[in-house]
C-alpha positions in Angstrom: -53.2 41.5 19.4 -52.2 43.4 15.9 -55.7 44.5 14.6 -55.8 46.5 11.1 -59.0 47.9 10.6 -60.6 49.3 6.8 -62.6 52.3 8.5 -62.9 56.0 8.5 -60.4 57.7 11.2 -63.2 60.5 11.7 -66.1 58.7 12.1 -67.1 58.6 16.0 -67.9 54.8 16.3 -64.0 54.5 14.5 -62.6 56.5 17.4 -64.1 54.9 20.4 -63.5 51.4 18.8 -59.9 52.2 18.7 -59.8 53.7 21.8 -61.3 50.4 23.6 -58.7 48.6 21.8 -56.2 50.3 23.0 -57.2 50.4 26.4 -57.5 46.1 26.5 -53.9 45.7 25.1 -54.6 45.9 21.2 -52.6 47.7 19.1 -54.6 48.8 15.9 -53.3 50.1 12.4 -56.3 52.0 10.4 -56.7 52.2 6.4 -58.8 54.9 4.5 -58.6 56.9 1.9 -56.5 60.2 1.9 -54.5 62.0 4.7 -55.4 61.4 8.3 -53.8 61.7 11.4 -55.7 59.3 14.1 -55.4 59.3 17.6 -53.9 55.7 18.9 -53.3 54.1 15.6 -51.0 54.2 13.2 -52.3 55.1 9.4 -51.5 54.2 6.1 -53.1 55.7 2.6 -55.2 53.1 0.4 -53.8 52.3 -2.6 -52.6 49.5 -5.0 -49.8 49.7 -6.0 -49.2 50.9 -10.0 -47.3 49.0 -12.5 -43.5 49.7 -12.6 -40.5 47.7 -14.1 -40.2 45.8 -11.2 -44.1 45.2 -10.5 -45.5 44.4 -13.9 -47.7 42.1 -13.3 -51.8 42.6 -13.9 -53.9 44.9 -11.3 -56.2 42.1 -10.2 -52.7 40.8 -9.1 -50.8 43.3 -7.3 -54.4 43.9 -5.7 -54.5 41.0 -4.0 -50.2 41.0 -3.0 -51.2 44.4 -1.5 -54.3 43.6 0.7 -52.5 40.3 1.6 -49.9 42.0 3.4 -52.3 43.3 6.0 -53.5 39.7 7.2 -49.4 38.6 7.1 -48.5 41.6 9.3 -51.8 41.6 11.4 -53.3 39.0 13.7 -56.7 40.0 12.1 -58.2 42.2 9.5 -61.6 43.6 10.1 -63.7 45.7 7.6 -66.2 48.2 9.4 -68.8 48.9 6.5 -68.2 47.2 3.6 -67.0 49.8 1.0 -65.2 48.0 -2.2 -61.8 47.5 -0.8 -61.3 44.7 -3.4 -61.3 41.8 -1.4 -60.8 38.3 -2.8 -59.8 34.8 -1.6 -56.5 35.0 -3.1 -55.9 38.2 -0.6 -57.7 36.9 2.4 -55.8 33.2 2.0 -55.6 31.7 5.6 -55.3 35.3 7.5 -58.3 36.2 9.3 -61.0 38.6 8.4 -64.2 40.1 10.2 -66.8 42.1 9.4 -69.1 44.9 10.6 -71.7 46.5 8.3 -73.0 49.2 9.5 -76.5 49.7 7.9 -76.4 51.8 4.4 -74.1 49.5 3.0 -76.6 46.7 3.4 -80.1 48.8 3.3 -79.5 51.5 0.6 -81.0 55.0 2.2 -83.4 57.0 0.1 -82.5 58.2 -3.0 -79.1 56.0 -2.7 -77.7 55.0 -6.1 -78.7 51.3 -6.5 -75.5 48.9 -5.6 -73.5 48.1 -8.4 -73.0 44.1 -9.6 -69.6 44.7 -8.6 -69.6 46.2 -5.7 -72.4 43.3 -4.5 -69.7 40.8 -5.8 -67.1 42.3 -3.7 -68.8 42.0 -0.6 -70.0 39.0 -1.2 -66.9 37.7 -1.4 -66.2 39.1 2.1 -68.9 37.6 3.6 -67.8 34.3 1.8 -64.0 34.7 3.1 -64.9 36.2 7.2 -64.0 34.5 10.0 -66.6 36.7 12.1 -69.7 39.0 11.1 -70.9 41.4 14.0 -73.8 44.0 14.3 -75.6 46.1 16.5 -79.1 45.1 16.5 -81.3 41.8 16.0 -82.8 43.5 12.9 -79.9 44.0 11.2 -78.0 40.8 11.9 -81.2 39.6 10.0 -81.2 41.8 7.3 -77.2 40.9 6.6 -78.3 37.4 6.7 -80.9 37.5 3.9 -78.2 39.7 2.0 -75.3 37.3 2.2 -77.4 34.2 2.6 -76.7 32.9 5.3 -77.5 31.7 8.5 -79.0 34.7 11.1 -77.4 32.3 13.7 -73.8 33.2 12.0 -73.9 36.8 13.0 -73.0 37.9 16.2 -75.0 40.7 18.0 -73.2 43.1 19.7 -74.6 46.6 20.7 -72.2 49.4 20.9 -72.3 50.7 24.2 -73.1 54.5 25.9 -70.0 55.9 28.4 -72.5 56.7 31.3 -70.0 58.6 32.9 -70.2 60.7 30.0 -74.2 61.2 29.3 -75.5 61.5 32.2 -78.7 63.6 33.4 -79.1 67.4 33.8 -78.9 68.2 37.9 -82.5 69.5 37.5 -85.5 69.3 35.2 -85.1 70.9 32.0 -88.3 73.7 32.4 -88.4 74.7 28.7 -90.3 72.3 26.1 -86.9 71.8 23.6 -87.5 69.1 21.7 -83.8 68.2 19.9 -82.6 66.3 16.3 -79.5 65.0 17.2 -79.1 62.9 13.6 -77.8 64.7 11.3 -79.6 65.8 7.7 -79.1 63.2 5.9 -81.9 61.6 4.3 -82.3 58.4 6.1 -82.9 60.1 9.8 -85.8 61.9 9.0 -84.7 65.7 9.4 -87.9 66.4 7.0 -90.2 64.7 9.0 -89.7 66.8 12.1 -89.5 69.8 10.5 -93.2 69.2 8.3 -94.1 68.5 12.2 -93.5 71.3 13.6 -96.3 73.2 13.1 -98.8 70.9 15.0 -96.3 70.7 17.6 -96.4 74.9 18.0 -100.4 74.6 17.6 -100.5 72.2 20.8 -97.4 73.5 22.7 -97.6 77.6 21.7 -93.7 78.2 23.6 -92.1 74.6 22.4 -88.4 75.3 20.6 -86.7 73.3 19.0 -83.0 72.5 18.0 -81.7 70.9 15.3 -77.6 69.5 14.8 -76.5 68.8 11.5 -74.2 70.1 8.8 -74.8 73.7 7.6 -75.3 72.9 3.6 -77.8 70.4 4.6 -79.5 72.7 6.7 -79.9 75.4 3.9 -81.9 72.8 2.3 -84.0 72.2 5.1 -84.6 75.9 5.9 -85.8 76.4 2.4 -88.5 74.0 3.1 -89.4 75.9 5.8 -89.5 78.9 4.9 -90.1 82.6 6.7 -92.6 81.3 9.3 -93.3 81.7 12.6 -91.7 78.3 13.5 -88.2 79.7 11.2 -87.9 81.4 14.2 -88.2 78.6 17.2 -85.4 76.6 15.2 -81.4 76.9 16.8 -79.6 75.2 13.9 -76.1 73.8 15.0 -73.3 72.1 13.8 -72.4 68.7 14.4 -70.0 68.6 17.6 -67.5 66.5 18.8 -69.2 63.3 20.8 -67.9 64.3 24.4 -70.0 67.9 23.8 -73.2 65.8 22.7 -74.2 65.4 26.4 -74.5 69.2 26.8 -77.0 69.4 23.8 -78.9 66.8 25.6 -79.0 67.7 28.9 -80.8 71.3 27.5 -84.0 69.1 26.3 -87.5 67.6 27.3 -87.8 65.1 24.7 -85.2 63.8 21.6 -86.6 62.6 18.7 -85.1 60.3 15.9 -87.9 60.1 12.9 -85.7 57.7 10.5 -86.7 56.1 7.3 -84.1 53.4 7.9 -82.0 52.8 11.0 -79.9 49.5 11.7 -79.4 50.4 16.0 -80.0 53.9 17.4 -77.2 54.8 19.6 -78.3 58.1 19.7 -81.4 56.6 21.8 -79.2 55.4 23.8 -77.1 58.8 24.4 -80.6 60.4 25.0 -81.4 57.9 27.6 -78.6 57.7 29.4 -78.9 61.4 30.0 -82.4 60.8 31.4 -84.2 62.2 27.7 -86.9 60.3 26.5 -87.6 59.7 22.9 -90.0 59.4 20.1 -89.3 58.0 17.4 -89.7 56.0 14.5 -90.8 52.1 14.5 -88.8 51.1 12.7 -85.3 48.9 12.3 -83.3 48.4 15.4 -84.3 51.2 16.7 -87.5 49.0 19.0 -84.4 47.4 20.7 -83.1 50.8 21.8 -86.3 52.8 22.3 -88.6 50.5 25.2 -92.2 51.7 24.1 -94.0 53.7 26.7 -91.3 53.0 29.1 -87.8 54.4 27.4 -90.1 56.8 25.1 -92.6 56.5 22.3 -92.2 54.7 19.3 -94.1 56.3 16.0 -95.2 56.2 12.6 -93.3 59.5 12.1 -94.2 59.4 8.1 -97.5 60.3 9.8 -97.3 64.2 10.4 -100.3 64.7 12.6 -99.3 61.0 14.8 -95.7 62.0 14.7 -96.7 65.7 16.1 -99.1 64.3 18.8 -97.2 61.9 20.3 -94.3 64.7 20.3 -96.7 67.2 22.3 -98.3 64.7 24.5 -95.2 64.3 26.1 -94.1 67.5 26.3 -97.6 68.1 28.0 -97.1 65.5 31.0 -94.2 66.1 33.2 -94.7 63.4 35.7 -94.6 61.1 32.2 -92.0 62.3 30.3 -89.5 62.2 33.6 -90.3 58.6 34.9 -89.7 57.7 31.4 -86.2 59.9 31.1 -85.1 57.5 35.2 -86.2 54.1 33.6 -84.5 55.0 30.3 -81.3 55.7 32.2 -81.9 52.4 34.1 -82.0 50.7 30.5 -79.1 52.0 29.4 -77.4 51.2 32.7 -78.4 47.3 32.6 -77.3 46.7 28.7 -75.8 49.3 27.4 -73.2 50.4 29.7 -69.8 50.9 27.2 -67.0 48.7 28.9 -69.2 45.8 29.2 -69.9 46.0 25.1 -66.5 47.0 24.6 -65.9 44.1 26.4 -67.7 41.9 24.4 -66.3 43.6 20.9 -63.0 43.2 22.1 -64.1 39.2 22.6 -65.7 39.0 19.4 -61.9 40.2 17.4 -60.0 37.5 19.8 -62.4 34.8 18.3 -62.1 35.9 14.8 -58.4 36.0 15.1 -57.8 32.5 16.7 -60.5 31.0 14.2 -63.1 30.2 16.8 -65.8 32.4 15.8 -66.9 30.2 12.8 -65.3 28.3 10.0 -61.4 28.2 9.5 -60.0 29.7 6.4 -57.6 26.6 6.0 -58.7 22.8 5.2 -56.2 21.6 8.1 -57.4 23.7 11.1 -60.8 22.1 12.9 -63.6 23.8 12.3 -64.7 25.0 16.7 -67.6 26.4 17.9 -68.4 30.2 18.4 -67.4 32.8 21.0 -69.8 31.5 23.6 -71.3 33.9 26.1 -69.2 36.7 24.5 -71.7 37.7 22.6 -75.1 39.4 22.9 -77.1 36.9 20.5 -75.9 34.1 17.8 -72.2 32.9 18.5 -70.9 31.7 15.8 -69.2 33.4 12.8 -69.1 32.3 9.1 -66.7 31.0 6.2 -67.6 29.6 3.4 
């Protein structure tokens, strides 16, 4: 199977997808903007191509001659976040196209720039042209479907997976009280939240630390808030690491904590779980579907300093709690989240775009079929319009 994929080569979710791909026979061919080399795909630049003496014709046209070439030389075209590529019908025709939307491009984080009519256009169209529609989470497949109007029965759920071979727990308790940020700075996860926390955490646990991995401008930001206090001084700031090296940060805490604004799945949870962590955070998006309350960890209204900073230090104050809570989180991770079996089920969910089983077929004399069946997590069935 020929898959082209619209995606960043750096991002971590990019790489594993590829990687899974690769490993069940698929050969994949990424598009992005500028100069990347990714590991088991081939590349090419974005870019339409500009008028010369032999293509004269209107950009709107040579637009849609470019982006059709991908669904002739590919057995399916998927988009993972829905920047404006410049999809149309006349580009998409009768190849096949699926989608993944991975949260921001659907629910704007704070202080976003407010979508554009034309860049709401454009993915609408995209919606209107897909042969599948997959996300993470529940929540989010119905937050897509009140965007692009449709049916939350046309988008498949599928969760992305934790390699448990990978995260897995420390050999022995963690002693210290670390409590670890594992988000990044941006604004949608919250970094502010645990950081105007912090002092009611010190106040109930006087030795807690804490440890904090995002990049290092962001963080100059978020030290300025702080400012030259006693807790300055508990904080480890460090830089975002490769996803193989994440497990070590993990295995060095009591409790992870995620306080997002906005958050469409919460693999990070996940990561946390699997390496026996439990975790507060926020109640709110998909992360309830990653985060079992009082069983996994603690779910929060982190926008409440003095509720998110109790809950934090409660934990950290009952061992016996927080470690039956790091077994069954590994155990919830085990039983639905284990990676090959979602891979498994991504890898499904392509197939079905690409034969035109996951929903409505692109072209009036192909039968419309059912979805992918048990393939996926939740709804089966994909959409064209």
């Amino acid at each position: 199977m020929r898959i082209c994929i619209f995606a960043h080569p750096g991002a971590t979710h990019t790489k594993r997808m590829v990687a899974a791909l690769n490993d069940r026979g698929a050969t994949v061919h990424l598009v992005y903007k500028g100069d990347h080399n990714p590991k088991g795909a081939t590349y090419e630049r974005f870019g339409v191509p500009g008028l010369s003496l032999g293509n004269s014709v209107r950009r709107s046209v040579r637009r849609a001659r470019y982006l059709s070439k991908f669904f002739q030389e590919h057995d399916l075209v998927t988009v993972f976040y829905l920047s404006d590529w410049g999809f149309h019908d006349e580009a998409i025709d009768c190849g096949r196209l699926a989608l993944w939307p991975w949260g921001s491009d659907i629910n704007a984080p704070p202080a976003a720039p407010p979508e554009t009519p034309r860049l709401r256009e454009r993915r609408m169209a995209m919606f209107d042209g897909a042969h599948g529609i997959a996300t993470c989470s529940h929540w989010f497949a119905d937050q897509v479907a009140e965007y692009a109007d449709i049916d939350a029965s046309e988008v498949n759920v599928i969760p992305l997976g934790v390699d448990l071979g990978l995260f897995k727990p420390a050999r022995q308790p963690v002693r210290e009280p670390v409590v670890g940020f594992l988000k990044g700075f941006g604004p949608a996860y919250g970094a502010e939240r645990f950081i105007d926390a912090m002092p009611e955490m010190v106040a109930r646990v006087p030795d807690v630390r804490f440890e904090m991995v995002g990049s290092r401008d962001r963080a100059k930001v978020l030290r300025r808030r702080i400012g030259d206090t006693e807790v300055a001084s508990r904080i480890t700031w460090i830089e975002p690491k490769p996803h193989d090296e994440i497990p070590k940060l993990l295995k060095r805490w009591q409790v992870s904590v995620i306080p997002s604004v906005v958050e469409s799945f919460g693999v990070a949870a996940l990561e946390s779980s699997a390496c026996g962590v439990p975790v507060v955070a926020s109640n709110v998006g998909g992360l309830p579907e990653t985060v079992i309350h009082d069983e996994t960890g603690l779910l929060t209204d982190a926008s409440d300093r003095e509720q998110f900073a109790d809950t934090v230090a409660g934990l950290l104050d009952d061992d016996e709690r927080r470690i039956e809570m790091g077994r069954k989180g590994r155990e919830f991770v085990a039983s639905h989240f284990q990676w090959d079996a979602c891979a498994d089920q991504w890898m499904r969910f392509f197939e079905a775009s690409a034969n035109g089983t996951n929903g409505y077929t692109a072209c009036p004399d192909q039968q419309q079929t059912p979805g992918m069946g048990t393939g996926a997590v939740a709804a089966t069935t994909g959409h064209h319009a």
